[in-house]
C-alpha positions as CSV (number, residue, x, y, z in Angstrom):
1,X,23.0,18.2,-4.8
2,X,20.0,19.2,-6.4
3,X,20.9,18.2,-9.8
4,X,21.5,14.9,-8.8
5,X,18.2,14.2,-7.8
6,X,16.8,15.9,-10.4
7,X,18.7,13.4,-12.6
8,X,18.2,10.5,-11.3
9,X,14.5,10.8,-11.1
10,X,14.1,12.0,-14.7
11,X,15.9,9.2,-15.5
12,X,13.4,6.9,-13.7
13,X,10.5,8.9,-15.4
14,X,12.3,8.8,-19.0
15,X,13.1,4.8,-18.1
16,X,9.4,4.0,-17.5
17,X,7.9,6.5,-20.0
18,X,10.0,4.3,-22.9
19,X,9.3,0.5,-21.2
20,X,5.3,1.7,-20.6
21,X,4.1,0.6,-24.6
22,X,5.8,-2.2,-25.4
23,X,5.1,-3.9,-21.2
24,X,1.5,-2.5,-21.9
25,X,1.4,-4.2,-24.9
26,X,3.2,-7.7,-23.8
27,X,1.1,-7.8,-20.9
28,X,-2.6,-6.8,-23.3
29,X,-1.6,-9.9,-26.1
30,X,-0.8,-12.5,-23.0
31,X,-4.0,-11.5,-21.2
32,X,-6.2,-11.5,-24.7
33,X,-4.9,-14.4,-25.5
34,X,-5.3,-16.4,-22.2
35,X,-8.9,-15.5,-21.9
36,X,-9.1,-16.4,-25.3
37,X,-8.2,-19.5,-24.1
38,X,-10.2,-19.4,-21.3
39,X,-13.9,-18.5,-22.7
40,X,-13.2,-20.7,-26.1
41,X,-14.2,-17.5,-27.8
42,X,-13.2,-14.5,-29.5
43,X,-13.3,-11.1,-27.0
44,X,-16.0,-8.4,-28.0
45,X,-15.0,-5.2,-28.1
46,X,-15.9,-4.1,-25.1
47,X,-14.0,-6.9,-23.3
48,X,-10.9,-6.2,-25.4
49,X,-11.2,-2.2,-24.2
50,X,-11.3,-3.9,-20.7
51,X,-8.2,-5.7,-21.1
52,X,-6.5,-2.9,-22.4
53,X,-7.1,-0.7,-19.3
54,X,-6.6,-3.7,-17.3
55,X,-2.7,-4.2,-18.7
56,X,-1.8,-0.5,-19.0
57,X,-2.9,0.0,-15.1
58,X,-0.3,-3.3,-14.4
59,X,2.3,-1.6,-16.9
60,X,2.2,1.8,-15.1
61,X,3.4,-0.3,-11.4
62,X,5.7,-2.7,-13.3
63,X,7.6,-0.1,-15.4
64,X,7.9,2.2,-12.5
65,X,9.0,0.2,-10.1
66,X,11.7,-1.4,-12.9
67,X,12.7,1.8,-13.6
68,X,13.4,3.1,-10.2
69,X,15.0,-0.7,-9.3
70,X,17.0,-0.5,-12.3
71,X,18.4,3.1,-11.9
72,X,18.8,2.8,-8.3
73,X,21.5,-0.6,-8.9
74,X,23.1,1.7,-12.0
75,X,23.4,5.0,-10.8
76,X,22.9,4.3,-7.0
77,X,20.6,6.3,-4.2
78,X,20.9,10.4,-5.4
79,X,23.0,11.9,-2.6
80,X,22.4,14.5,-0.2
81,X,25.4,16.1,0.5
């Protein structure tokens, strides 16, 4: 019972540790590149440091919820019993 649970939420943990960098990153070039796009400029620094905290705090909720979506349809709801 217990080990179950404890597998199926490492496995959500494992799922949205690996998707975290490469969504963080996807989501970091799209948003440089729109305000890019935007502004008609290139980003200081400081903006692109912004950007970067901005799409890692989005990739955090979008990998976890993924994860937990995506193990829940292919391993189903841990059982209690």
């Amino acid at each position: 019972m217990m080990e179950t649970q404890l597998w199926f939420w490492s496995s959500v943990a494992v799922l949205a540790g690996l998707l975290f960098w490469p969504a963080g990153n996807l989501i970091w070039v799209v948003s440089v590149r729109r305000q890019h796009r935007r502004l008609g400029r290139e980003l200081s620094s400081n903006e692109l440091t912004g950007q970067r905290r901005r799409a890692r705090f989005i990739a955090f909720f979008v990998c976890s919820i993924f994860s937990l979506f995506f193990c829940l349809n292919l391993l189903g709801w841990p059982s209690h019993g």
